[in-house]
N, C-alpha and C positions, 0 to 999 in steps of 0.2 A: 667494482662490485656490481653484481645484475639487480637490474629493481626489480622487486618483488614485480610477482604477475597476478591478476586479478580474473576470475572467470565471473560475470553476470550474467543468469540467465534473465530473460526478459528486460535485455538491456534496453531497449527500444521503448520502454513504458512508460511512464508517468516518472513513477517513486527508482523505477532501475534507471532509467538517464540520468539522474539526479545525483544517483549514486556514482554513475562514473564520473558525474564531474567533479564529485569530492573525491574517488579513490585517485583520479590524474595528479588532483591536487595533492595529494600525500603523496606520489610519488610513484603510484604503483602504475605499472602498463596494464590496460585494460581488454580481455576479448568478451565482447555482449554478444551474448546467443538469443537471439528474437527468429520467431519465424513470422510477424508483425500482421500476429492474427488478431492483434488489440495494439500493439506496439505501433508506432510511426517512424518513417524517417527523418520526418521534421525534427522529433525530439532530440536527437542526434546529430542531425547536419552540421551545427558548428564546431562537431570534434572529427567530420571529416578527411581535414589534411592534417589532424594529429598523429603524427609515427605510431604513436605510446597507444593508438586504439584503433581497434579494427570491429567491425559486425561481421559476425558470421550468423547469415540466414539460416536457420533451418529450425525445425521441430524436434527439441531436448527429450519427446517421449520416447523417441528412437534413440539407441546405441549412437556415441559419438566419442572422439577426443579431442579435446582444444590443445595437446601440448599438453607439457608440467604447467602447475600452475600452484599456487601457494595460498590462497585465499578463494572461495567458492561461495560466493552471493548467490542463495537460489531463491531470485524476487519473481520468476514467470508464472503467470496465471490471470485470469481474467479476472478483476476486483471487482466491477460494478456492475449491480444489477442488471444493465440492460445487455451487456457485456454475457457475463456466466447464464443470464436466462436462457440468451439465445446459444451459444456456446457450452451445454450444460455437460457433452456428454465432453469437449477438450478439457474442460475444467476439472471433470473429475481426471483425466489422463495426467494432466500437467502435477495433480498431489498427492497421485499415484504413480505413474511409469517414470515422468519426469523427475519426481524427487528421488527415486532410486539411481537415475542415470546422474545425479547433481551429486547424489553421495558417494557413488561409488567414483567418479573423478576424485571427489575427496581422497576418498579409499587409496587410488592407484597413486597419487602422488605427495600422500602424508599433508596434505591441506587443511588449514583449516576452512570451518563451515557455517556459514548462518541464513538460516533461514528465516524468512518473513512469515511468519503467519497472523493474526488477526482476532480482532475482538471478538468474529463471529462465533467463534467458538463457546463463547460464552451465553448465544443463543439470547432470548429474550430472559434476562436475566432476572432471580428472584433472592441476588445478592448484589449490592447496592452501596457503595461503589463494586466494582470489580479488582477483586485480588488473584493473579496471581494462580494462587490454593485451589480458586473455586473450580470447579468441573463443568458450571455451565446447564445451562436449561435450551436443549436446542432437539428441534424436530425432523426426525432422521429422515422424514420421506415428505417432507415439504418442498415447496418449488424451492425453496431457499439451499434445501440440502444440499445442493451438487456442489455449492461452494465452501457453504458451512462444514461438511465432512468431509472435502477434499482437505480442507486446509487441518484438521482434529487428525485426520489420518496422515497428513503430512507430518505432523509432531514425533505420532508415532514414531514414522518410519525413522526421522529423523534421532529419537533417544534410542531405538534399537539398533542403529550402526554404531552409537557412542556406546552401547552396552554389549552387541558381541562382536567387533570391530575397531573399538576405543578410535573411533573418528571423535575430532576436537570438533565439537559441534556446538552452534546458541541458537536459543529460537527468541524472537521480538515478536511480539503481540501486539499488531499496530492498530489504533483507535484513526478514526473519522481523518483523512489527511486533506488538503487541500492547496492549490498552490499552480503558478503559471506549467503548461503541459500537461492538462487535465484533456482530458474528452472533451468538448462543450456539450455531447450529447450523452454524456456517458452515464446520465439518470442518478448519480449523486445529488446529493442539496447542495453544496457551494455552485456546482455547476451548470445546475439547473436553476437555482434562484438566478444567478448570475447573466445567463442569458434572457430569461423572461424581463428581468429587470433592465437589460440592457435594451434589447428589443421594445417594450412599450407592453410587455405581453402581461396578462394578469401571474401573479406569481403561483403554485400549484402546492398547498399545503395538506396535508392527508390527516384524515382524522380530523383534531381540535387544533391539530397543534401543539399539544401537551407532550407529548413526545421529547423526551431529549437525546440531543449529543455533543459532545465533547469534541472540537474540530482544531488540530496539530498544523502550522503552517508547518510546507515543506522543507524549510531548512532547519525547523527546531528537530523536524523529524528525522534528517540525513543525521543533524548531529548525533542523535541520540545510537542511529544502527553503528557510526566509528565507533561513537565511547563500547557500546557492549562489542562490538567486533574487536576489541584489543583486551577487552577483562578475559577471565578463566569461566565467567557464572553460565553455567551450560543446561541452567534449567531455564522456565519462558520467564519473558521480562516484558511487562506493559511501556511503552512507549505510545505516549497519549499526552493533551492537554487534559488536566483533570478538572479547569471550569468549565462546568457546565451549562447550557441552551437547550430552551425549549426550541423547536424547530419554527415556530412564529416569531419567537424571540429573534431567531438568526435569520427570517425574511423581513424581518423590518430593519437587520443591520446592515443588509444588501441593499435595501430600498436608499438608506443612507448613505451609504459609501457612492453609491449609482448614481446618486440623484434622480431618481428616478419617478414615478410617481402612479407607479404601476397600483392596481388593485390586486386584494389575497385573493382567490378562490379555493375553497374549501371540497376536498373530493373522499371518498370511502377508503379508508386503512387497508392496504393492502395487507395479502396474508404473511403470517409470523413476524408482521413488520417491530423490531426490538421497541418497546415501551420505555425502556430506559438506555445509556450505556453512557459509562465514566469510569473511568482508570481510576485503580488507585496505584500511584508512581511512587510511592514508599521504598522498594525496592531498587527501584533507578537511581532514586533520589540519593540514596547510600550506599549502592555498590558502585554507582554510574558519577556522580556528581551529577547528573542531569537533572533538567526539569528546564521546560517551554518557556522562553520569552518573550516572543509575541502573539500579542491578546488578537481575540478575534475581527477585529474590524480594522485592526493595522495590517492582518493578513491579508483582509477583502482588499484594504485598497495597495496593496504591491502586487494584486493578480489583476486588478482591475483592467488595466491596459489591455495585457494580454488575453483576456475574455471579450475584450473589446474588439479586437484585430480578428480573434475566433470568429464574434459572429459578423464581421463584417467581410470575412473571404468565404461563409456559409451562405450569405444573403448573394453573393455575383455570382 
C-alpha cells in the first residue's frame, strides 16, 4: 500500500520543518515548497538523505503542481514582525495568490487541507480570553495589516473552497510559538529575550511590560496541528498555551533559564502593539483532547542550547 503523501508549503520555516518531522513520523512522505524567503536550509538538512522528503524551491504565489498528494499543510508566510515589515508586500501575496494555489492542489487531487492561520486575527483584542466566535479588533491599514489581513483573508479563501468546492479544509489559530529553529533575529520575544540575555545585552522591553502573552513550546504545538489535521472540525481552532505572561514576566524567565544577568531596558510601544492575547482552548480541549504540556521555562530551557549555537555562529 502507497504512504500517504504530504504537501508543506513553507516547509523550510520554523513551525513547517517541524511539521515534516512529525508528518515522516506518521508515515507520510513529505514535498516542502519554500522559496526560503524566510525559510532555511538549515531547518531541514537532517532530513536531506531521507527518500520519504524532498524540497522543492520555488514561490507557491505562482501556478505549480507537486504531484497527487493527499494532505496539504499551507504553513508559508512570513510570521515575524521584522520578517512581514520588511516582506509586507510577499506576505500579502503568500494569503492571497498562495493560498489559492495551496487550495486548488487540494481541489485537483481531493486532499485534505489545513491551514495555519493566527491569533492576529484577533487584532488587539477587547475580548479576553480569545474564543474562537470572536471577530477580532484589528486595524486594517496599520503597519501590522499586511500580515494581520493576509492571514483573516486567508480564512476566507480558505471556507469559500470548503463552501463552493466542498474542499475538506481546517484552519488552527496559532498563539505565541516558540522553540529550537526560530530566527534569532526574527524580533519575537522568546527570541529576542533570548539572544540579549545570551549575549550580556540589556534585554528590550516595550512599553511597561504589562503587556501579555501566552507562549506554546513547539512540539505541544506540532501536536495540537495532527490532532485537528485527523478530526472533521473545519471551522478555526485556537491552538495556544492559555497561561498567561506579562512580557517582563517572560524577561525575567529568560534571565533565569540564561543565567544571565542582563539589565531590562524599557523603550515606547510600538504601533497596534496587542495589549493583551490568550486562548481560550475549550474547543481543542474537547474536540482535540489537546492542551499544552510544557510550562514556559521548561520550554526556555530545551531551546536554550540551540539559541546558544545561533548566537554564537552570528558573533564569527
Amino acid at each position: 500500500m502507497a504512504k500517504p503523501r504530504a504537501l508543506v508549503t513553507g516547509g523550510a520555516g520554523f513551525l513547517g520543518s517541524h511539521l515534516c518531522d512529525a508528518l515522516l513520523g506518521e508515515g507520510y512522505t513529505v514535498a516542502a515548497v519554500d522559496n526560503l524567503l524566510t525559510g532555511r536550509r538549515a531547518n531541514i538538512e537532517h532530513l536531506r538523505k531521507d527518500p520519504r522528503f524532498e524540497l522543492i524551491e520555488r514561490d507557491i504565489n505562482e501556478p505549480f503542481d507537486c504531484g497527487h498528494v493527499d494532505y496539504v499543510f499551507h504553513f508559508a508566510c512570513p510570521a515575524s514582525p521584522v520578517d512581514y515589515m520588511t516582506h509586507g508586500i510577499p506576505t500579502l501575496k503568500t494569503g492571497s495568490f498562495g493560498t489559492f494555489q495551496a487550495l486548488e492542489i487540494a481541489r485537483r487531487y481531493n486532499a485534505k487541507y489545513l491551514v495555519s492561520s493566527t491569533s492576529e486575527c484577533y487584532g488587539d483584542p477587547l475580548e479576553h480570553p480569545q474564543k474562537e466566535t470572536y471577530w477580532g479588533n484589528v486595524n486594517p491599514i496599520g503597519p501590522r495589516s499586511v500580515y494581520d489581513e493576509a492571514k483573516r483573508f486567508t480564512e476566507a479563501v480558505t471556507m469559500a473552497y470548503r463552501r463552493y468546492h466542498n474542499v475538506d479544509t481546517r484552519i488552527v489559530r496559532i498563539f505565541n510559538t516558540y522553540g529550537p529553529r526560530m530566527q534569532i533575529n526574527d524580533g519575537r520575544v522568546v527570541p529576542n529575550f533570548m539572544k540579549q540575555a545570551i549575549c550580556g545585552e540589556d534585554l528590550t522591553v516595550y512599553g511597561e511590560g504589562s503587556q501579555t502573552r501566552s507562549f506554546c513550546y513547539v512540539s505541544d504545538e506540532i501536536d495540537g496541528f495532527l490532532r485537528l489535521s485527523r478530526s472533521t472540525e473545519f471551522m478555526p481552532v485556537n491552538i495556544g498555551n492559555p497561561t498567561e505572561f506579562t512580557i517582563l514576566e517572560c524577561a525575567k524567565a529568560v534571565l533565569k533559564v540564561a543565567g544571565s544577568k542582563s539589565a531590562i531596558r524599557y523603550e515606547p510601544l510600538p504601533t497596534d502593539d496587542p495589549k493583551q492575547r490568550r486562548p481560550d482552548i475549550t474547543k481543542a480541549r474537547q474536540l482535540l483532547g489537546w492542551e499544552p504540556k510544557i510550562g514556559l521555562e521548561e520550554g526556555l530551557r530545551l531551546s536554550l542550547d540551540y539559541f546558544k549555537n545561533e548566537a554564537l555562529q552570528e558573533k564569527a
